[in-house]
N, C-alpha and C positions, 0 to 999 in steps of 0.2 A: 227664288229657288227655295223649294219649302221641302221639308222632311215630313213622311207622315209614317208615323212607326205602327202599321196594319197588326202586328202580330210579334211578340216580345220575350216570347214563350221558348222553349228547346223540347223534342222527342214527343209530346204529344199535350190536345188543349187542354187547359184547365179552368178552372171556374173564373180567373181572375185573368189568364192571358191564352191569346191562342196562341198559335207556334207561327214557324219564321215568315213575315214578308215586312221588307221596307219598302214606303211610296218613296220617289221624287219627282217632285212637279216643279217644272221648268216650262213657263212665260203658258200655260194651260195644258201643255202635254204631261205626259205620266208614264216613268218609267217604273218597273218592277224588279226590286231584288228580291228572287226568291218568291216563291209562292205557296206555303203551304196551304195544307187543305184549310176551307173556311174564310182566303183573301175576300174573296168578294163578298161576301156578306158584311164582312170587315169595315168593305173600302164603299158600301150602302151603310154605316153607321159612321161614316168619316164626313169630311167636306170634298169628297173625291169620287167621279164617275167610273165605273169599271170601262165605259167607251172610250174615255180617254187614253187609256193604255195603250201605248206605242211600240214600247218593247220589256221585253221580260227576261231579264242577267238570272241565271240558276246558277249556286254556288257548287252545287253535288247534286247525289240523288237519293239522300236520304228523302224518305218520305214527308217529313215535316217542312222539306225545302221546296216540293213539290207537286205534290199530290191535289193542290190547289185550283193546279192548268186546267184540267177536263172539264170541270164544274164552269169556270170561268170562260173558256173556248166556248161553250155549250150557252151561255147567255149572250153573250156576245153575237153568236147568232142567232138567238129567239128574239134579238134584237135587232135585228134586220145588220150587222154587220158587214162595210165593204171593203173597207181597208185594211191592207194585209196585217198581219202580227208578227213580230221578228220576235224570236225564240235564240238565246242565246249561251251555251253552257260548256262543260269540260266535256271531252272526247264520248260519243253516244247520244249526245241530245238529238242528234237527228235519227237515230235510232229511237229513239223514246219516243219523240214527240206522232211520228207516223204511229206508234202503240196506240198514243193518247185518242190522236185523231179518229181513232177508228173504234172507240170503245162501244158498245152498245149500238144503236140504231141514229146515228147521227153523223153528219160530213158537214164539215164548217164552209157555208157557201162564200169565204174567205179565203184568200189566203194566209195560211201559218207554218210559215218561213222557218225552219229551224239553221242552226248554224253552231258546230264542230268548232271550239275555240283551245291552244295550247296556251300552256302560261307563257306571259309575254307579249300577246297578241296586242296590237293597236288596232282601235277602231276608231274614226272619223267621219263625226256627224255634223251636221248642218251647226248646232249650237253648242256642241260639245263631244269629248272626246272620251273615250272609256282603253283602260288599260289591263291585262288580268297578269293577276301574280300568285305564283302557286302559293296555296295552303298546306298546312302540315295537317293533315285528321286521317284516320284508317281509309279511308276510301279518297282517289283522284279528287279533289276538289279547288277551285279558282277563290281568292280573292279579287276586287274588283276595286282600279280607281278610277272615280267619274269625276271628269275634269270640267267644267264651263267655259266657254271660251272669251277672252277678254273682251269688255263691254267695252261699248263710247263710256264719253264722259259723262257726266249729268249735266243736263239743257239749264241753263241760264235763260227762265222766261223772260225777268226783270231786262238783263241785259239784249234778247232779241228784241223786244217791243222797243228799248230806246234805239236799235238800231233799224229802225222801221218794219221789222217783220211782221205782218198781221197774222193773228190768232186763226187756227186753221190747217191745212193740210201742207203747208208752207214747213209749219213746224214739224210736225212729223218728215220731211225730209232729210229737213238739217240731222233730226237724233237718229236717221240711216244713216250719216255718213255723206248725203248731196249737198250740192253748192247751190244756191238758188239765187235768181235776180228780181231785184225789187228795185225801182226807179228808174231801171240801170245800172245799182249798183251791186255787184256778186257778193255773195255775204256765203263764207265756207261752215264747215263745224268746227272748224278751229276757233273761231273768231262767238260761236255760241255757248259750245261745251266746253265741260271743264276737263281735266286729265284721262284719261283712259285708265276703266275700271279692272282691276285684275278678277281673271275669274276665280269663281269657288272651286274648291276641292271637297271631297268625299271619299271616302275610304271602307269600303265596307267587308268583312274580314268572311261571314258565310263560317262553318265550323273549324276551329283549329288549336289545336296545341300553337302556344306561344313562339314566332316565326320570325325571323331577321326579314324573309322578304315583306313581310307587311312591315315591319318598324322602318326599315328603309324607304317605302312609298309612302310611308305617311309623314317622312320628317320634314317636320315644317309646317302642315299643312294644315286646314282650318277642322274638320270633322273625320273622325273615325268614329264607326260604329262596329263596335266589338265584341264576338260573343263571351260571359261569362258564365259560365253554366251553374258552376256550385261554389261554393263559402272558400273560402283561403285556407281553411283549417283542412280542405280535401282537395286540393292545390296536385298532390300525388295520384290520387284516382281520376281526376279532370283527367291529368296526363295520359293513364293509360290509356282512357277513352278518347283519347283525341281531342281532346277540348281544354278549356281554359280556365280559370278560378278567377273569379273579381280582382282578385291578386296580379295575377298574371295580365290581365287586358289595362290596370291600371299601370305596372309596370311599360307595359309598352309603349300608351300613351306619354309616359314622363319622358323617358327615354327618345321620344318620336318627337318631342318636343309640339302638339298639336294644340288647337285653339281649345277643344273640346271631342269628350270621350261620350258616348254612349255605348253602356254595359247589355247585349240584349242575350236572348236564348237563353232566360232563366229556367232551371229543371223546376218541375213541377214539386218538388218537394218543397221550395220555395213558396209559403203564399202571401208572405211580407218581406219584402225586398227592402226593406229603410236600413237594418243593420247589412248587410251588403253592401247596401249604397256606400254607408256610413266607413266601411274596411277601403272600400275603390280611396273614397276621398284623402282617407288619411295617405296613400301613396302618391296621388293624382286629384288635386284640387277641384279641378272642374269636371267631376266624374258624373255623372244620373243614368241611372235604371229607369228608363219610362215605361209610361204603364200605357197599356194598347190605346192606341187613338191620340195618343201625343204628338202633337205638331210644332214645330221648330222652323222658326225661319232662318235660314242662314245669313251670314252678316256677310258683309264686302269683305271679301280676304283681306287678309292682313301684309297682303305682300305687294299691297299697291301700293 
């Protein structure tokens, strides 16, 4: 489960960062938080296929959240595209996205699914699950927890091979979860793998004034990514606008008790972020501002 931070920027691109999208790529697929304008070109300077994209979680409709899809829809089909695209956001995305679809002289010979989400909503996926929790910012806006769903154990090669298993497609049943026979003898995934992996967590906040329901879906958990827009020292004007101060995203982090913070949607007024960095940490230890194109792997929860 890999983080790739497309776009680290807030309100609009600047030399050093574009604005909002995080990847997550999970076992080759790729989901999208958020897209502003300039993802794809992004995600062509990444280790990441704009094809692969499965689904697309929109925080709001600010335009730096957004304004990404059309361009993106639009390759996707110059690229012979068949598989549908789920489109998923706060009350109007399906209002929006029928906008999107039909801009200019172009119909995606795909489908692109939108879907009307309230805070609180659960979703239920083949490998993972997503939950939305409202945001505090001037306009209707979701945070979003992506949850993985708990793995096997890790495969004990050493120990199949002494249990006669031969090298081969044999093994790959065992680590689905099959029993398979060899001699005669049934050999389970109990008897190969080790404990059952808890899945990751992810937290990803989209624009907000500092908010009890994100500190509460994150507590405990391995990754929040957190917008911080401007310096501590304007922690007051963050607020008026809806948004948060390095202050504020590291506070909630501590508070949330999480593995790991990333501070993103820096204003462009920002074009070194190290003293920022530097203010998160002293509240919240494991705090980073990444810089576009930063990838992260995540660790094995810690709640296994």
């Amino acid at each position: 489960m890999k983080l790739v931070f497309l776009g680290t920027g807030g309100s609009y691109p600047s030399p050093r960062r574009n604005v909002s999208s995080l990847a997550v790529e999970l076992d080759g697929d790729v989901y999208l938080m958020d897209c502003g304008e300039g993802t794809q070109r992004q995600m062509m300077r990444s280790s990441l296929s704009f094809m692969d994209v499965r689904k697309v979680f929109l925080t709001h409709f600010h335009g730096d959240h957004f304004l990404g899809l059309p361009g993106l829809i639009q390759s996707m089909k110059l690229n012979e595209r068949k598989e549908p695209l789920e489109v998923y956001g706060p009350g109007g995305t399906v209002e929006l996205l029928d906008i999107l679809t039909k801009l200019g002289y172009f119909n995606p010979d795909f489908q692109v699914r939108a879907h009307d989400l309230l805070p609180g909503a659960y979703l239920e996926f083949k490998k993972f699950s997503v939950r939305t929790v409202e945001a505090d910012h001037n306009v209707p806006a979701l945070a979003y927890v992506f949850k993985e769903h708990d793995r096997p154990g890790r495969f004990n090669k050493a120990k199949a091979l002494e249990m006669g298993v031969p090298e081969g497609p044999l093994f790959g049943k065992i680590q689905k979860g099959k029993t398979v026979e060899v001699d005669g003898k049934k050999i389970g995934p109990d008897d190969i793998l080790g404990p059952p992996r808890k899945g990751r967590t992810l937290i990803y906040s989209g624009d907000t004034r500092p908010s009890n329901n994100i500190l509460e879906a994150a507590k405990g958990e391995d990754v929040l990514v957190h917008e911080g827009t401007l310096e501590s020292d304007m922690s007051d004007i963050a607020l008026e606008r809806g948004h948060s101060s390095v202050a504020h995203a590291a506070e909630i982090a501590r508070k949330a008790g999480v593995r790991k913070l990333f501070i993103v949607h820096i204003s462009p007024r920002h074009e070194d972020a190290r003293e920022l960095e530097r203010e998160a940490r002293k509240i919240f230890e494991d705090s980073t501002i990444p810089s576009d194109l930063y990838e992260y792997e995540m660790e094995t929860s810690r709640k296994a």
